[in-house]
C-alpha positions as CSV (number, residue, x, y, z in Angstrom):
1,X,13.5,-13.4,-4.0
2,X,14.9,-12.8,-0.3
3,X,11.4,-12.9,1.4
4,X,10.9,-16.2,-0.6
5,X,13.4,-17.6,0.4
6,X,13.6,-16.7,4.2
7,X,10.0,-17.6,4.1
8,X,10.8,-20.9,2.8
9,X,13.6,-21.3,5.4
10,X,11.3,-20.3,8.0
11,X,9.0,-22.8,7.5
12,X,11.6,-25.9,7.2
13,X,13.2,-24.5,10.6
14,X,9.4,-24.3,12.0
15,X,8.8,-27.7,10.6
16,X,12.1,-29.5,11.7
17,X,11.2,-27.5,15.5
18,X,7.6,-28.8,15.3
19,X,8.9,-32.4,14.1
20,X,11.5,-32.7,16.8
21,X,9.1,-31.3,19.3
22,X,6.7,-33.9,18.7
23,X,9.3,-37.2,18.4
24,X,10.9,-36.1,21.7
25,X,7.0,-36.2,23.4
26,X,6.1,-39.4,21.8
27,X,9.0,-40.4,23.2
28,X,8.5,-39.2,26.8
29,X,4.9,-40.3,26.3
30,X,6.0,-44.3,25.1
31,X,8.3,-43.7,28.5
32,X,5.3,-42.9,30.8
33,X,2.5,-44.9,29.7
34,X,5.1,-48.0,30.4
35,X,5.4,-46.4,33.8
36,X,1.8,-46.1,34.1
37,X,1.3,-49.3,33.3
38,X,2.9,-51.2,35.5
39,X,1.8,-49.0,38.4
40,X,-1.9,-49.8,37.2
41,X,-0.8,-53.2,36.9
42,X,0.2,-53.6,40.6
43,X,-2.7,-51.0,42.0
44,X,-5.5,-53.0,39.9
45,X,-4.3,-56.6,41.0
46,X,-4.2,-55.7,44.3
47,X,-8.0,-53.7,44.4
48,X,-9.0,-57.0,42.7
49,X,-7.9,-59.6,44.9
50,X,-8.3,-58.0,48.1
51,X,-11.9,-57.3,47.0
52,X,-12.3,-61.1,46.1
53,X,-10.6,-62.5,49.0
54,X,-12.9,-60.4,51.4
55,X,-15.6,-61.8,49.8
56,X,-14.9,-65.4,49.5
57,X,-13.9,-65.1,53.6
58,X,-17.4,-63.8,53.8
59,X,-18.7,-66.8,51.2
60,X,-17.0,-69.0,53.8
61,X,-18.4,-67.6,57.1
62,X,-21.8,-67.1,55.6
63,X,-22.0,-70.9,54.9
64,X,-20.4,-72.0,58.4
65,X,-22.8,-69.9,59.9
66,X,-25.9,-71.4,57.9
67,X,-24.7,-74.6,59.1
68,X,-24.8,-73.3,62.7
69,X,-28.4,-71.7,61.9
70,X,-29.8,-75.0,60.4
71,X,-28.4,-77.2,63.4
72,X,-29.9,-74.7,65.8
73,X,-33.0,-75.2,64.0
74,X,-33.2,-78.9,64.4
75,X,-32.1,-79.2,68.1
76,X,-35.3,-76.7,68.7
77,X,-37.3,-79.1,66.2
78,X,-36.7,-81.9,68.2
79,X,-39.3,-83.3,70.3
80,X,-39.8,-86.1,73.5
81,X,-41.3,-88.4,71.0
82,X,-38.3,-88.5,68.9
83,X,-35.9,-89.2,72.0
84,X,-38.5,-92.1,73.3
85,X,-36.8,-94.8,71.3
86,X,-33.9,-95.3,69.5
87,X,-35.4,-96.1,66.4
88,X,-37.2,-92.7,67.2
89,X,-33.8,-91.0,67.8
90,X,-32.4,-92.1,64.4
91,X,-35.6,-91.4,62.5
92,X,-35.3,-88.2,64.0
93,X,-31.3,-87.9,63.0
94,X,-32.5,-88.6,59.8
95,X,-35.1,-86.1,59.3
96,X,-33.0,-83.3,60.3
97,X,-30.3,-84.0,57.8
98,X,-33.3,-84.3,55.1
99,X,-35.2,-80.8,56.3
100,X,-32.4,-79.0,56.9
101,X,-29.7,-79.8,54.6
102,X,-27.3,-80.8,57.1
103,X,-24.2,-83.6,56.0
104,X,-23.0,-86.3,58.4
105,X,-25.4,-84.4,61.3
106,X,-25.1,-86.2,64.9
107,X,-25.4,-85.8,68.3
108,X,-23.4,-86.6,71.5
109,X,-24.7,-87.5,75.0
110,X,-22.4,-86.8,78.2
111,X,-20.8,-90.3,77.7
112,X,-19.0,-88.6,74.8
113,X,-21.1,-91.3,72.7
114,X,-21.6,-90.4,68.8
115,X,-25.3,-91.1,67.6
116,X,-25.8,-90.5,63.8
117,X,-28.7,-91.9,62.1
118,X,-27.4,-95.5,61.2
119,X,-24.7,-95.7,63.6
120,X,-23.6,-95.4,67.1
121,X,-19.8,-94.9,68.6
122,X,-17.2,-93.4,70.9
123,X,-16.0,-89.6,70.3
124,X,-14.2,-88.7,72.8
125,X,-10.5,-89.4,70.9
126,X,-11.8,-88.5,67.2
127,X,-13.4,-85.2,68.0
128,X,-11.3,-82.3,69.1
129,X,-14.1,-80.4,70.7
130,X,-15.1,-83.1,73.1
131,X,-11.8,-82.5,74.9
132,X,-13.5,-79.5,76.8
133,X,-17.1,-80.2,77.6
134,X,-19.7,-79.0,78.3
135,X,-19.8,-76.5,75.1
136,X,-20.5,-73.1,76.2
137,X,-20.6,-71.6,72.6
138,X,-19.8,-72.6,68.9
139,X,-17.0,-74.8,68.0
140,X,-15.1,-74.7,65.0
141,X,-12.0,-77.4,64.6
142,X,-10.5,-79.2,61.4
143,X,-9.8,-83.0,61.4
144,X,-7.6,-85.2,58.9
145,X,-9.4,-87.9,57.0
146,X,-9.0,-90.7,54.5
147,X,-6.5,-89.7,51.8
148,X,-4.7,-86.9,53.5
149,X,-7.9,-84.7,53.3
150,X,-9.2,-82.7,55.9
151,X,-12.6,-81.9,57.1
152,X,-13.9,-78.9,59.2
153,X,-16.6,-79.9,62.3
154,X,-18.8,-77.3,63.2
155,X,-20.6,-78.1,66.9
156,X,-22.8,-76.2,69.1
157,X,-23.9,-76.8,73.2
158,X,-27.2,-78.9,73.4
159,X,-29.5,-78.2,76.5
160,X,-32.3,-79.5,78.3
161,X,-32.4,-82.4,75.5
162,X,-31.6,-86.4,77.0
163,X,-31.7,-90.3,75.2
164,X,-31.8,-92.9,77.5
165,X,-31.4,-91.5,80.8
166,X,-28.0,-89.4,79.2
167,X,-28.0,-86.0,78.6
168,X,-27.2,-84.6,75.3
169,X,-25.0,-82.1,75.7
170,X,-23.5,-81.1,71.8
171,X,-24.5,-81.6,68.2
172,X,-22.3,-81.6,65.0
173,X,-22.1,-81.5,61.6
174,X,-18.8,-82.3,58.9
175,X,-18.1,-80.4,55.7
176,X,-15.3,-81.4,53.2
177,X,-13.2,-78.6,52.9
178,X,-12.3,-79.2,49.9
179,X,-15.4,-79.1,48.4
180,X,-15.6,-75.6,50.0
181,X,-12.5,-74.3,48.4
182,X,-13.7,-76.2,45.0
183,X,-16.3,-74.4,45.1
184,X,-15.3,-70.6,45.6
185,X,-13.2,-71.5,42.5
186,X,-16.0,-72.7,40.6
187,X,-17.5,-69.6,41.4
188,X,-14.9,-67.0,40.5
189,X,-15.5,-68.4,37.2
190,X,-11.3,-67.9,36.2
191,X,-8.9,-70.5,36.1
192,X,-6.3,-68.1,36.2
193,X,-7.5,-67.1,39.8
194,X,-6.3,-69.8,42.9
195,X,-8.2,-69.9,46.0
196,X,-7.1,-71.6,49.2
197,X,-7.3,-72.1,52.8
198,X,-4.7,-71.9,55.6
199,X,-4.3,-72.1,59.1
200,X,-2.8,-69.2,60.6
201,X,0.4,-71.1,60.8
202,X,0.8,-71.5,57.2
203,X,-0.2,-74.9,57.2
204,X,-2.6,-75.5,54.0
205,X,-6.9,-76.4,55.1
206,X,-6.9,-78.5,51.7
207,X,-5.0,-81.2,49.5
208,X,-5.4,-78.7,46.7
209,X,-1.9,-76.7,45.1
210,X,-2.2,-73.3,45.1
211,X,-0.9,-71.8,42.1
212,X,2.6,-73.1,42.0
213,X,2.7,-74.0,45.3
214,X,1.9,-77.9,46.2
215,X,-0.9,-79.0,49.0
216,X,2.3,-80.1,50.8
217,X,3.7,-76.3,51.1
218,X,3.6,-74.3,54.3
219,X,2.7,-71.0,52.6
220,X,4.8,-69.1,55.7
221,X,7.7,-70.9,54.7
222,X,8.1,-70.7,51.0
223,X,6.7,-67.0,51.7
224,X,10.3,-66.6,53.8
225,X,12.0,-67.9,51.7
226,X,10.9,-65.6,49.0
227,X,10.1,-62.3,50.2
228,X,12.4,-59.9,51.7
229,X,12.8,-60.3,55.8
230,X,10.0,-56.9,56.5
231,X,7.8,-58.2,53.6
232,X,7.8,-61.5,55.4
233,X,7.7,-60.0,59.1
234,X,4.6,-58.2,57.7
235,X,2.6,-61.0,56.3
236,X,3.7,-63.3,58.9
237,X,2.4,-61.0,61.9
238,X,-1.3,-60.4,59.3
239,X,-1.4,-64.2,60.0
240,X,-1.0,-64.7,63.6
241,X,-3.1,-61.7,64.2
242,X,-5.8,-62.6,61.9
243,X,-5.7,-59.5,59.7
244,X,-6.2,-58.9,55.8
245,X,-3.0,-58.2,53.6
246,X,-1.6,-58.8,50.2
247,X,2.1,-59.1,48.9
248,X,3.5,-58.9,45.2
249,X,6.3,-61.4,44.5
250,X,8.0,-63.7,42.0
251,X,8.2,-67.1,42.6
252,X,10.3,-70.1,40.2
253,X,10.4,-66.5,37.8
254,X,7.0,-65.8,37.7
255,X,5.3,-62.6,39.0
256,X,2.4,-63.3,42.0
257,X,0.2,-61.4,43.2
258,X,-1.6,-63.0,46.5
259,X,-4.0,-61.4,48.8
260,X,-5.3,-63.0,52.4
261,X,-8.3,-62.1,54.5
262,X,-9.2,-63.6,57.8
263,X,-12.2,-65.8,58.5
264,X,-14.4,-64.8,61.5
265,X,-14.7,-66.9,64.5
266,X,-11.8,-69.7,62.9
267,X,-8.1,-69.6,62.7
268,X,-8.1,-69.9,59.1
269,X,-6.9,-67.3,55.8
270,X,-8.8,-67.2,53.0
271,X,-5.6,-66.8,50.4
272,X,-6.6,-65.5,46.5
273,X,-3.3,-65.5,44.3
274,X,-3.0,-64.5,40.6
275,X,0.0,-64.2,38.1
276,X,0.9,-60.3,37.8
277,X,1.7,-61.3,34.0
278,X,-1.9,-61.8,32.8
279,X,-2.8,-58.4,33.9
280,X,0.2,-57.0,33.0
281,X,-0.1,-58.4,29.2
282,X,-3.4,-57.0,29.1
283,X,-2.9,-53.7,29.9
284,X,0.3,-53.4,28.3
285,X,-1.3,-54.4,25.4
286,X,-3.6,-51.9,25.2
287,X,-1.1,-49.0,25.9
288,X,1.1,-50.1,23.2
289,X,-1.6,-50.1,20.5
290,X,-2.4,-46.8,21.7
291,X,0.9,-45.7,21.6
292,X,1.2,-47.0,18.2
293,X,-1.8,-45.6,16.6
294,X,-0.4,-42.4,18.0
295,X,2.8,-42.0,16.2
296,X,1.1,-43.7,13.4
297,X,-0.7,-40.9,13.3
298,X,1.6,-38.4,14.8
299,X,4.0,-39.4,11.9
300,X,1.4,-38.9,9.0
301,X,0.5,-35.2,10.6
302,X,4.3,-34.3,10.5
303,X,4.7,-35.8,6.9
304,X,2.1,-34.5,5.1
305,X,0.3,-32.6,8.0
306,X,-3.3,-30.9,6.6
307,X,-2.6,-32.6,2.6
308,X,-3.5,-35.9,4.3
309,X,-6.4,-35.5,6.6
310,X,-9.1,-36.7,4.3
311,X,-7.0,-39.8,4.1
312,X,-6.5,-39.5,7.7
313,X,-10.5,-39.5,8.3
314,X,-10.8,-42.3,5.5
315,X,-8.4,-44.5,7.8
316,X,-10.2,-43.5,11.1
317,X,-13.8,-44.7,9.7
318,X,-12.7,-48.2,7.9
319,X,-11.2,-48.8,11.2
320,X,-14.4,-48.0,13.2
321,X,-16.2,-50.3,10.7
322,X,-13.7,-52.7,11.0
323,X,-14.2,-52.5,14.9
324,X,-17.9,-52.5,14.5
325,X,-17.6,-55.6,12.3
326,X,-15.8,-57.2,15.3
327,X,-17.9,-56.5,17.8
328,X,-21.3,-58.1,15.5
329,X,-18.7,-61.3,15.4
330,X,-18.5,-61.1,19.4
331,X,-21.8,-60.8,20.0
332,X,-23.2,-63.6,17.8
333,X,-20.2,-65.8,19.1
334,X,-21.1,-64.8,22.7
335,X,-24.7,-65.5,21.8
336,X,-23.7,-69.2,20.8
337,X,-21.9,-69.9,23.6
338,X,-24.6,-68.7,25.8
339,X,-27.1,-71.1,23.8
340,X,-24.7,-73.9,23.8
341,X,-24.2,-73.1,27.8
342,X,-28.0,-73.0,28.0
343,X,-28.3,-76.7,26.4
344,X,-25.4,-77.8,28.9
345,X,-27.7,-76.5,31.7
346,X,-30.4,-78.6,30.6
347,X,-28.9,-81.9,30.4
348,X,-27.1,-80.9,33.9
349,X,-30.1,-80.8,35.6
350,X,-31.5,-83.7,33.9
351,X,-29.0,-85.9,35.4
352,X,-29.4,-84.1,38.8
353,X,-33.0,-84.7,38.4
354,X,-32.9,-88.6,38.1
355,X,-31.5,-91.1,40.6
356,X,-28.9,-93.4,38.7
357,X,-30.0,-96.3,40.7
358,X,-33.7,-96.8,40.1
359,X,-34.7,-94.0,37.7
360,X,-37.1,-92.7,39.7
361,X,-36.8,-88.4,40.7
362,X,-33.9,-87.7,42.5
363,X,-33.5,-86.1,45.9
364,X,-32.6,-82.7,44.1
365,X,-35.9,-83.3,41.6
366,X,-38.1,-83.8,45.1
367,X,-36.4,-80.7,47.0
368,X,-37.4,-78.5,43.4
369,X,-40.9,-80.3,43.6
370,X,-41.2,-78.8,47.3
371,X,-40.3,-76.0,46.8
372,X,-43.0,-74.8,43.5
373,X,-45.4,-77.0,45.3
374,X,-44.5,-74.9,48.9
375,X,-44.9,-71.7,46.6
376,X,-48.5,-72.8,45.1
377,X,-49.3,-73.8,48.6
378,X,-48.6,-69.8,49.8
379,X,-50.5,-68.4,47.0
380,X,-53.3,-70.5,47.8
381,X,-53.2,-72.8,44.1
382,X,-52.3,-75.9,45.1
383,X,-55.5,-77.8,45.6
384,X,-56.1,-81.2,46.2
385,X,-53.1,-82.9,47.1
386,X,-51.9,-86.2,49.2
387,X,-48.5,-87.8,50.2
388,X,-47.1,-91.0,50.6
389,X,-43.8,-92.0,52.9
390,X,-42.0,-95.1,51.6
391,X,-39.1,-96.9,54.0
392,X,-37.9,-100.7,52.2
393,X,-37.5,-102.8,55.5
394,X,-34.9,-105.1,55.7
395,X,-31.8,-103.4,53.1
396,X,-29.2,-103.5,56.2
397,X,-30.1,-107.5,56.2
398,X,-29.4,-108.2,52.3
399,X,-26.1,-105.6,52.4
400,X,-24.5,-107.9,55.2
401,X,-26.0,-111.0,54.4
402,X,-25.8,-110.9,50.4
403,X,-23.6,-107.6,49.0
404,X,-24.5,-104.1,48.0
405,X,-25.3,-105.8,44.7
406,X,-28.4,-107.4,46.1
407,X,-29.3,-104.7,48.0
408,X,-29.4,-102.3,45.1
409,X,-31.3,-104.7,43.4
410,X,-33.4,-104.9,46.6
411,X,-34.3,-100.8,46.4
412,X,-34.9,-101.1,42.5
413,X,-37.2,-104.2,43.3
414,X,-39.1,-101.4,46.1
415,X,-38.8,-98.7,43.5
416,X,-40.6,-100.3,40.7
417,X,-43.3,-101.8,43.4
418,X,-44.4,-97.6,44.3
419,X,-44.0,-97.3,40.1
420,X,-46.6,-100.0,39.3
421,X,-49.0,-99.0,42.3
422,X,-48.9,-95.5,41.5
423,X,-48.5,-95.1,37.8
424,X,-50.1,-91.7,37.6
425,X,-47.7,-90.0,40.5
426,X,-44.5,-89.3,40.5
427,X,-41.8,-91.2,42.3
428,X,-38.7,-89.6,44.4
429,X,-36.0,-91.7,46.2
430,X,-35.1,-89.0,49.0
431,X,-32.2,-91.2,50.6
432,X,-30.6,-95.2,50.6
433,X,-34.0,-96.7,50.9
434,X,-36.1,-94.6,51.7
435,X,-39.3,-92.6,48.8
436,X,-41.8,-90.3,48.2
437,X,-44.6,-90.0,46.3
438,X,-46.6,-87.2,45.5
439,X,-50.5,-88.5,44.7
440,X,-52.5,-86.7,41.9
441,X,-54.7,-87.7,39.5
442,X,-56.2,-90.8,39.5
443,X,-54.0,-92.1,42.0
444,X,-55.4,-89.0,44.3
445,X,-59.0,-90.2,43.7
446,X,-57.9,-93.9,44.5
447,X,-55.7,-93.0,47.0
448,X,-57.0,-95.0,49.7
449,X,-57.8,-98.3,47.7
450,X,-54.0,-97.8,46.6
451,X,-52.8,-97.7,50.0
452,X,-54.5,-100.6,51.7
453,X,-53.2,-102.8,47.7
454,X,-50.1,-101.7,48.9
455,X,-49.8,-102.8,52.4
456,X,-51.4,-106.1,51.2
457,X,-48.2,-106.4,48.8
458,X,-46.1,-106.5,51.3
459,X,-47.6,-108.6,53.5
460,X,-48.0,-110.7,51.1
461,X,-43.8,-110.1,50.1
462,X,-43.2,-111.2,53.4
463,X,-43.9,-114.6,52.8
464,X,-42.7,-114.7,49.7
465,X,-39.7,-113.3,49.8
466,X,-40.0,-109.7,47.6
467,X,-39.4,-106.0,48.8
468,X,-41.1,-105.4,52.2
469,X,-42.0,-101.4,52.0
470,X,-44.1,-99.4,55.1
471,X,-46.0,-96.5,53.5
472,X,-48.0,-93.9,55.4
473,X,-50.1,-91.4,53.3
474,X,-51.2,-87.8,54.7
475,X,-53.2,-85.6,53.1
476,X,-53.4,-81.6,53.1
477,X,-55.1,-80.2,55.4
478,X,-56.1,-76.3,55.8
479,X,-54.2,-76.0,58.9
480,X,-50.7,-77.0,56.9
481,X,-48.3,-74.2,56.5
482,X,-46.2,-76.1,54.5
483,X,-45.6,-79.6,52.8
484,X,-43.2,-80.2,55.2
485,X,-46.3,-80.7,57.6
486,X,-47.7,-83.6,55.1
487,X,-44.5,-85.1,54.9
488,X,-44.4,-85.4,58.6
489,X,-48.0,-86.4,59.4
490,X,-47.3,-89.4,56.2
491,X,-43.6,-90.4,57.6
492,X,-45.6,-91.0,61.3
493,X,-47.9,-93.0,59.9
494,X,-45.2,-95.1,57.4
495,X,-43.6,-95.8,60.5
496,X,-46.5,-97.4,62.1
497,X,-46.8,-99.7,59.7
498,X,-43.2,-100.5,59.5
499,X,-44.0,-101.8,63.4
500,X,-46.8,-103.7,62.2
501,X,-45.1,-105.3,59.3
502,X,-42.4,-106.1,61.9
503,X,-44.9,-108.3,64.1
504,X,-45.9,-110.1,60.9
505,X,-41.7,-111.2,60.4
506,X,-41.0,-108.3,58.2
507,X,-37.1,-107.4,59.1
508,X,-36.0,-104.3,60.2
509,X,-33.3,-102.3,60.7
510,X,-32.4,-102.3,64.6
């Protein structure tokens, strides 16, 4: 009865041990994982934005350079016949933008004059970089324009290049930088994630808030206003020395995590910010259903310790099932969204793919329409194949003398005159008024009855009144290494008839 007994009283003491031993390291556990997490919180946040804001400077610098690369390209490209004249000169302006994806592209002769492809004017006050001429190397400055926005100029030297009897000495080209910015955004793919651009004196690039702070914030001074005096003497010397560093703050009670990284050859910071609590909530989520299964289960084992396990097991599989379950519903919701995503795409690039104006393809639609033709063309597929270069004469003349409204009926007037000509081809409007068409088919096999029907049309237009259009057609010839050499070959010939139909009366743009 004794050993019974002392047995028994063993066993409660060795349970109630066991059972304190095991709420005391739960507890110490709960207690640690908290710790953890918050340490994660703070060492994840910041391996994550410092990795995206390195990359977004190196987004940024990649596309300035390309700029640089593509404006280099052109300068070299550039030939005495396109500085003989100054319709030459603009055709030229015009081409490069076209070929080489360059935005508001111009260039500047000694006399500090601006020539772009439709206009001509004084620089020398608008342009930062034409206060120290000649260039010896890359500029890089930022300029305000209309609505508070700014706008970044990237310009390079020009050499052994002149335009009526004045040397060239500098080219250019203007980027919004808020489309920049828009876009790194766009591509994180998180609107919980803020991107932004600043001067190394705090001074914000863009007219976009940053998180909680406004376009109108110096991120310096509400940074010194916030963090202590070495957290700020830290990020403020990163700045004016142009080096990569993070802080972790709160700001109007929230908790911000923001990471900077310099931009190579600019004075600007690429800036990345998130809120601290979304990470935070996620992780601490996940540690506290962990800890919660475990004294779920911790409790149960001390309870009824080995008389439960097959209930034990019985809850651990209907669990997994339930979990497995779950992630079948994720998969086929993520599989609908992808499809619906898929049909977004489509009608996306439909739009893209049409000009709004006339309905003919778009100057996306022809750049895609290069580019497979360009890839037949290198695996030797293409075949037969012609172009023709479209420029309506006289738009300037109905804009100033009638409104935009007449001259956008004017270009849909051209447009559906290159339609009905050539109804087997298709038909591209490339810029304000100016088309492409590239001949198969029939219209291939007509292609020279087609063109002299056409010239006749507008000759006879010019008498009566309708849409005057020079055309030039090229052909393919074995020697071409691209389409590009068509389009050049047909766009010399358009605009030798655009002379002649000038001494027949057509008008032209001077």
């Amino acid at each position: 009865m004794q050993e019974r007994r002392t047995f028994l009283y063993t066993h409660i003491i060795g349970a109630v041990v066991v059972l304190a031993a095991i709420v005391s390291t739960t507890v110490w556990m709960s207690l640690g994982a908290r710790q953890a997490t918050d340490k994660a919180v703070e060492r994840l946040s910041g391996f994550y934005l410092q990795e995206m804001a390195a990359r977004r400077s190196q987004v940024v610098s990649g596309s300035l350079n390309l700029q640089t690369e593509q404006m280099q390209r052109a300068v070299e490209a550039m030939t005495p016949e396109d500085l003989a004249t100054k319709a030459s000169f603009r055709s030229y302006i015009d081409r490069a933008k076209t070929l080489y994806g360059l935005e508001l592209f111009a260039l500047v002769d000694e006399d500090k004059v601006v020539y772009r492809e439709h206009s001509t004017y004084m620089g020398g006050s608008r342009y930062d970089f034409l206060k120290d001429v000649p260039l010896k190397e890359r500029v890089i400055t930022t300029s305000s324009v209309y609505g508070g926005k700014k706008s970044v100029c990237i310009a390079i030297p020009v050499q052994d290049r002149s335009f009526q009897g004045k040397q060239l000495i500098a080219c250019f080209v203007e980027l919004n930088i808020d489309d920049i910015t828009n876009a790194l955004a766009f591509e994180g793919g998180n609107n919980d994630t803020f991107f932004n651009l600043y001067y190394q004196n705090g001074e914000s690039l863009t007219s976009l808030d940053f998180g909680s702070l406004t376009a109108r914030d110096n991120l310096l001074a509400v940074m010194e206003e916030t963090l202590s005096g070495e957290q700020y003497a830290e990020m403020e010397s990163d700045f004016q020395q142009g080096r990569a560093g993070g802080v972790v703050f709160r700001y109007h009670g929230e908790g911000e995590v923001l990471y900077y990284s310099p931009i190579p050859d600019t004075n600007w910071m690429m800036t990345v910010l998130i809120h601290s609590s979304l990470i935070h909530n996620q992780l601490s989520g996940i540690t506290e259903e962990t800890l919660t299964r475990s004294m779920i289960q911790i409790g149960v084992t001390c309870a009824v310790l080995l008389a439960f396990f097959a209930i034990l097991m019985f809850q651990f599989r209907s669990s997994s099932k339930k979990q497995l379950e779950q992630e079948r519903q994720n998969t086929r919701k993520v599989s609908r969204e992808a499809q619906q995503n898929k049909k977004e795409l489509g009608v996306i690039r439909e739009i893209a793919s049409r000009d709004a104006l006339t309905g003919v393809g778009s100057k996306y639609a022809y750049k895609e329409k290069l580019s497979e033709l360009n890839a037949a063309l290198q695996k030797g597929e293409l075949g037969q194949f012609a172009l023709l270069a479209c420029d309506l004469n006289g738009l300037k003349y109905i804009n100033d003398t009638y409104g935009h409204g007449a001259g956008d009926e004017f270009i849909c007037q051209a447009a559906r005159m290159i339609c009905d000509m050539y109804p087997n081809s298709p038909v591209f409007r490339i810029g304000g008024d100016e088309f492409v068409t590239l001949l198969q088919g029939e219209d291939y096999d007509r292609r020279s009855e087609l063109l002299e029907r056409f010239h006749r049309k507008s000759e006879e237009n010019i008498r009566s009144g309708g849409a005057v259009v020079a055309a030039g057609m090229a052909e393919l010839e074995s020697g071409d290494a691209k389409l590009e050499d068509v389009f050049n070959r047909a766009d010399r010939r358009m605009y030798e008839q655009k002379k002649y139909l000038k001494s027949l009366g057509a008008r032209v743009r001077e």
